[in-house]
VEXDREN-2710 file (C-alpha; in Angstrom, 1 decimal):
% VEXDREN-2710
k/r/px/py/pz
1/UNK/-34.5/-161.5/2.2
2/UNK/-35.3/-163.3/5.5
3/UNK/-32.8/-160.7/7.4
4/UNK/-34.4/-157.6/5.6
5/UNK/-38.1/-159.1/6.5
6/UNK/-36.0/-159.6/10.5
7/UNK/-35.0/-156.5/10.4
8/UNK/-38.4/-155.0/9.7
9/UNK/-39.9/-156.8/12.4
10/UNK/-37.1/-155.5/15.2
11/UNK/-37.6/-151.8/13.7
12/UNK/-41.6/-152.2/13.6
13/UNK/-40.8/-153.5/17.9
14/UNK/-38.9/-150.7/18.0
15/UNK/-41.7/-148.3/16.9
16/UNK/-44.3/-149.6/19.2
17/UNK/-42.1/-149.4/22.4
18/UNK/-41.2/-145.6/21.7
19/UNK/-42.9/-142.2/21.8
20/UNK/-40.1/-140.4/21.3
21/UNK/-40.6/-138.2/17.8
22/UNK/-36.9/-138.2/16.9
23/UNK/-36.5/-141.9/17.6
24/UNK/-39.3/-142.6/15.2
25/UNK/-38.5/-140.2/12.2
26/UNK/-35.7/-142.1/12.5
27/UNK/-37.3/-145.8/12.7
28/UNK/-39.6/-144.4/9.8
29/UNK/-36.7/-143.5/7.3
30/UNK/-35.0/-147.0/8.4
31/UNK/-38.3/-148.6/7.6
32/UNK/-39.0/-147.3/4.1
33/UNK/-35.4/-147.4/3.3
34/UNK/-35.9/-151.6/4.2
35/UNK/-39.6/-151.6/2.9
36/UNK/-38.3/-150.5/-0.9
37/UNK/-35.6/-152.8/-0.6
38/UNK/-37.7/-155.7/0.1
39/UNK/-40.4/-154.5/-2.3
40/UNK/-37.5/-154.6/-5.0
41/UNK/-36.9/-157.7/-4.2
42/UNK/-39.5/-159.5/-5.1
43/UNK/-40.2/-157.7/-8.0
44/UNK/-37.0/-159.6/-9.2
45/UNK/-37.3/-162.6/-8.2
46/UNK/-38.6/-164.8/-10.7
47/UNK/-39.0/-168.3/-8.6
48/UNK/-41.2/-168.5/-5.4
49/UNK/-40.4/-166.8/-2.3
50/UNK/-40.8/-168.4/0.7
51/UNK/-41.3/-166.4/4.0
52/UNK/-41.5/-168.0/7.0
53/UNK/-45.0/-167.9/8.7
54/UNK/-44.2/-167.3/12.0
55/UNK/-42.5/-164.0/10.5
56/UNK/-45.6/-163.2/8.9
57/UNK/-47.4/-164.0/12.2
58/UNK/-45.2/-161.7/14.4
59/UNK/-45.5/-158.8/11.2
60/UNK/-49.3/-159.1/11.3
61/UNK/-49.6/-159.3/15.1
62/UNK/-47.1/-155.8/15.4
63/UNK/-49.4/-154.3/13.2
64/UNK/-52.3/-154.5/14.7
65/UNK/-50.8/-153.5/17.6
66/UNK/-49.2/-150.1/16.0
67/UNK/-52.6/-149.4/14.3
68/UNK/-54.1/-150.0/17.7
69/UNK/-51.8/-147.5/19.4
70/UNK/-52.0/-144.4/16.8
71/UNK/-55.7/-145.4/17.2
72/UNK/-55.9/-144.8/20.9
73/UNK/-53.4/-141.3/20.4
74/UNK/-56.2/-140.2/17.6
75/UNK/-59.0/-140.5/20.4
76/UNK/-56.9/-138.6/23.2
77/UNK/-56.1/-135.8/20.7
78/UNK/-59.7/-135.3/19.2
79/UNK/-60.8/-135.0/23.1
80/UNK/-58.2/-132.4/23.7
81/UNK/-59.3/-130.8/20.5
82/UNK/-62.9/-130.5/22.1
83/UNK/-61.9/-129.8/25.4
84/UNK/-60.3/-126.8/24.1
85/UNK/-63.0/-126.0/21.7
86/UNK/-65.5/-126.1/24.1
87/UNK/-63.4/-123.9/26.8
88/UNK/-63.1/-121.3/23.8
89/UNK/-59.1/-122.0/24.2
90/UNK/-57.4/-121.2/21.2
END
Protein backbone atom coordinates (compact mmCIF):
# COMPACT_ATOMS: atom_id res chain seq x y z
CA UNK A 1 0.00 0.00 0.00
CA UNK A 2 2.86 2.42 0.66
CA UNK A 3 3.64 2.59 -3.28
CA UNK A 4 -0.18 3.07 -4.15
CA UNK A 5 -0.38 5.98 -1.24
CA UNK A 6 3.49 7.19 -3.33
CA UNK A 7 1.91 7.06 -6.24
CA UNK A 8 -1.03 9.26 -5.21
CA UNK A 9 1.12 11.78 -3.91
CA UNK A 10 3.40 12.14 -7.42
CA UNK A 11 -0.05 12.15 -9.38
CA UNK A 12 -1.69 14.79 -6.83
CA UNK A 13 2.26 16.92 -7.72
CA UNK A 14 1.45 16.30 -10.93
CA UNK A 15 -2.00 17.93 -10.85
CA UNK A 16 -0.98 21.02 -9.13
CA UNK A 17 1.94 21.78 -11.62
CA UNK A 18 -0.44 21.52 -14.77
CA UNK A 19 -3.25 23.50 -16.40
CA UNK A 20 -3.39 21.55 -19.18
CA UNK A 21 -7.26 19.94 -19.41
CA UNK A 22 -6.11 16.73 -21.19
CA UNK A 23 -3.23 16.18 -18.83
CA UNK A 24 -5.57 16.34 -15.98
CA UNK A 25 -8.58 14.18 -17.24
CA UNK A 26 -5.92 11.97 -17.44
CA UNK A 27 -4.29 12.56 -13.83
CA UNK A 28 -8.03 12.36 -12.59
CA UNK A 29 -8.85 8.83 -14.07
CA UNK A 30 -5.16 7.70 -12.81
CA UNK A 31 -6.24 9.09 -9.48
CA UNK A 32 -9.63 7.40 -8.88
CA UNK A 33 -8.41 4.32 -10.53
CA UNK A 34 -5.44 4.38 -7.39
CA UNK A 35 -7.97 6.05 -4.89
CA UNK A 36 -10.45 2.73 -5.28
CA UNK A 37 -7.59 0.63 -5.12
CA UNK A 38 -6.36 1.92 -1.92
CA UNK A 39 -9.94 2.36 -0.58
CA UNK A 40 -10.24 -1.49 -1.25
CA UNK A 41 -7.53 -2.07 0.49
CA UNK A 42 -8.18 -1.24 3.66
CA UNK A 43 -11.50 -2.37 3.63
CA UNK A 44 -9.54 -5.87 3.65
CA UNK A 45 -7.18 -5.58 5.80
CA UNK A 46 -8.00 -6.84 9.00
CA UNK A 47 -4.78 -5.83 11.18
CA UNK A 48 -3.56 -2.10 11.56
CA UNK A 49 -2.27 -0.13 8.78
CA UNK A 50 0.47 1.85 9.22
CA UNK A 51 1.06 4.85 6.93
CA UNK A 52 3.90 6.75 7.27
CA UNK A 53 3.26 10.37 8.61
CA UNK A 54 5.44 12.27 6.62
CA UNK A 55 3.22 10.75 3.63
CA UNK A 56 0.24 11.89 5.26
CA UNK A 57 2.02 15.34 5.84
CA UNK A 58 2.99 15.81 2.15
CA UNK A 59 -0.98 14.42 1.15
CA UNK A 60 -2.46 16.98 3.43
CA UNK A 61 0.02 19.82 2.57
CA UNK A 62 -0.85 19.02 -1.55
CA UNK A 63 -4.25 19.33 -0.69
CA UNK A 64 -4.54 22.44 0.54
CA UNK A 65 -2.63 23.55 -2.01
CA UNK A 66 -4.96 22.08 -4.96
CA UNK A 67 -8.08 23.40 -3.01
CA UNK A 68 -6.17 26.65 -2.88
CA UNK A 69 -5.63 26.77 -6.55
CA UNK A 70 -9.25 25.72 -7.94
CA UNK A 71 -10.09 28.38 -5.27
CA UNK A 72 -8.19 31.20 -6.76
CA UNK A 73 -9.48 29.85 -10.68
CA UNK A 74 -13.24 30.06 -9.04
CA UNK A 75 -12.57 33.91 -8.14
CA UNK A 76 -11.02 34.73 -11.69
CA UNK A 77 -13.96 33.07 -13.44
CA UNK A 78 -16.88 34.65 -11.28
CA UNK A 79 -15.09 38.18 -12.19
CA UNK A 80 -15.17 37.34 -15.83
CA UNK A 81 -18.69 36.14 -15.38
CA UNK A 82 -19.50 39.86 -14.10
CA UNK A 83 -17.35 41.63 -16.26
CA UNK A 84 -19.33 40.25 -19.03
CA UNK A 85 -22.61 40.55 -17.31
CA UNK A 86 -22.12 43.94 -16.65
CA UNK A 87 -20.80 44.80 -20.34
CA UNK A 88 -24.15 43.08 -21.49
CA UNK A 89 -21.66 40.46 -23.35
CA UNK A 90 -23.27 37.36 -23.92
Amino acid sequence: MEKDFNSLIRLLKDALNTDSPTNLDEIEKEIQILSSKISSQLESESEKININQNNLDELKILIEKIAEKNEENKEFFLEFKNFLENRKIK
